[in-house]
N, C-alpha and C positions, 0 to 999 in steps of 0.2 A: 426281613426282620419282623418279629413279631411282637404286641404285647399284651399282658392280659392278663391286670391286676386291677384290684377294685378293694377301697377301704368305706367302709359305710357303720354309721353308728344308730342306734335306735333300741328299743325294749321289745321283747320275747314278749310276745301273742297268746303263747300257750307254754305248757311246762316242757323241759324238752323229753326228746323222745327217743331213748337209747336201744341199740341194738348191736347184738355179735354175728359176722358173716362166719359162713363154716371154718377160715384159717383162725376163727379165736379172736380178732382182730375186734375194736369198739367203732362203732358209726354212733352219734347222733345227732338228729337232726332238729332244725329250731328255725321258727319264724321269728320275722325281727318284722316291727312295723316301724319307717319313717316318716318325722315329721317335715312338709317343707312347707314353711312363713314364709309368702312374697306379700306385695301390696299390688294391686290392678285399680284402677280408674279410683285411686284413694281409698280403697278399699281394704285391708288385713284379708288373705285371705290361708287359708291351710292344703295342702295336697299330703296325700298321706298315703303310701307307696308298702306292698308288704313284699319280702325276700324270703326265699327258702335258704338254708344253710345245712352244710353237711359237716362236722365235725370228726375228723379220724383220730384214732388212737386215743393215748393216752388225754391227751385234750378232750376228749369227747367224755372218757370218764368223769373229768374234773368238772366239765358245762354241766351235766347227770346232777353230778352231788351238789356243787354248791349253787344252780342256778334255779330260778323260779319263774314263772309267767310273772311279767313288768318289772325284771331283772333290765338291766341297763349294761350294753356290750358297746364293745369295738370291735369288726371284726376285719382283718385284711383276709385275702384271698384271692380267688382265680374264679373266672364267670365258666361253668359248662353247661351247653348246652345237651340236652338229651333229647331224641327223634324217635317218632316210631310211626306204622300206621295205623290206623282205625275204620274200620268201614271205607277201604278205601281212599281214606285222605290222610294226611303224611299230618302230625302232630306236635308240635316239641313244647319243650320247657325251659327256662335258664333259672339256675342252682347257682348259688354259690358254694365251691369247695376251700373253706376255710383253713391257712396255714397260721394265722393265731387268732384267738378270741379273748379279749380285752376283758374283764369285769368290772363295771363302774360301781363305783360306791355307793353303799347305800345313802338317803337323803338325809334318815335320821339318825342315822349312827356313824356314816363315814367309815365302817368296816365292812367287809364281806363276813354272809353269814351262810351258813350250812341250808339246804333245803330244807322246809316246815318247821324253820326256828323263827320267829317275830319279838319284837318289842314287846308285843305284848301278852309274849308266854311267861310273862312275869322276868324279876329280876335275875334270877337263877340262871336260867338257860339264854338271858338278852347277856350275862355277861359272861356267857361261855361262847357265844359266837362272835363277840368282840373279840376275841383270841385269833379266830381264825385269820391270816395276811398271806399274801399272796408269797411270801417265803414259804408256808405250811405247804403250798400244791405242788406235788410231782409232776413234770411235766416234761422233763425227758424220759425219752423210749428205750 
């Protein structure tokens, strides 16, 4: 028996970064940084751990449009490994391939909002992205 899931929660690093393979198909991919709070010898201290993420399909579309560098996710998924060699020495990496990705609310609005929309593009466009809810996103294939 095997298993080999992993749920991990944290904010996008960078904007994400979308791509079509030749069947047409959507990948994109997005760093997530976590944060981990312990205390040592009375001390507060932080460790802070960065994940690559792959997003497929229609998900990947939806991460594109509505997500932003220090967007706040959930994401479950599966750990893959990838190998190769380099100069003779054998390389790998561990990915995560995402089977859903969570969008957290934002802090000041408690809505999700479309890419390069803010608070403070005035009133107009802050209360057209209130509109946007997680009913709005297609997300079956």
């Amino acid at each position: 028996m095997n298993l080999n899931n992993v749920s991990i929660m944290g904010n996008l690093t960078r904007d994400p970064e979308i791509k079509y393979i030749s069947s047409g198909k959507a990948v994109c991919s997005l760093s997530i940084a976590n944060n981990r709070v312990f205390t040592k010898n009375g001390e507060k201290m932080t460790e802070v751990s960065f994940f690559d993420v792959d997003v497929w399909g229609i998900a990947a579309e939806n991460c594109s449009k509505y997500l932003i560098k220090g967007s706040g996710v959930i994401v479950e998924g599966r750990l893959r490994q990838d190998r190769w060699e380099k100069d003779g020495k054998t390389q790998s990496r561990v990915r995560i391939t995402a089977s859903a990705v969570h969008f957290m609310p934002k802090k000041k609005h408690n809505a999700l909002q479309p890419a390069g929309v803010s608070a403070e593009d005035g009133p107009a466009e802050a209360q057209e992205a209130a509109v946007v809810s997680p009913e709005d996103i297609h997300w079956e294939e």
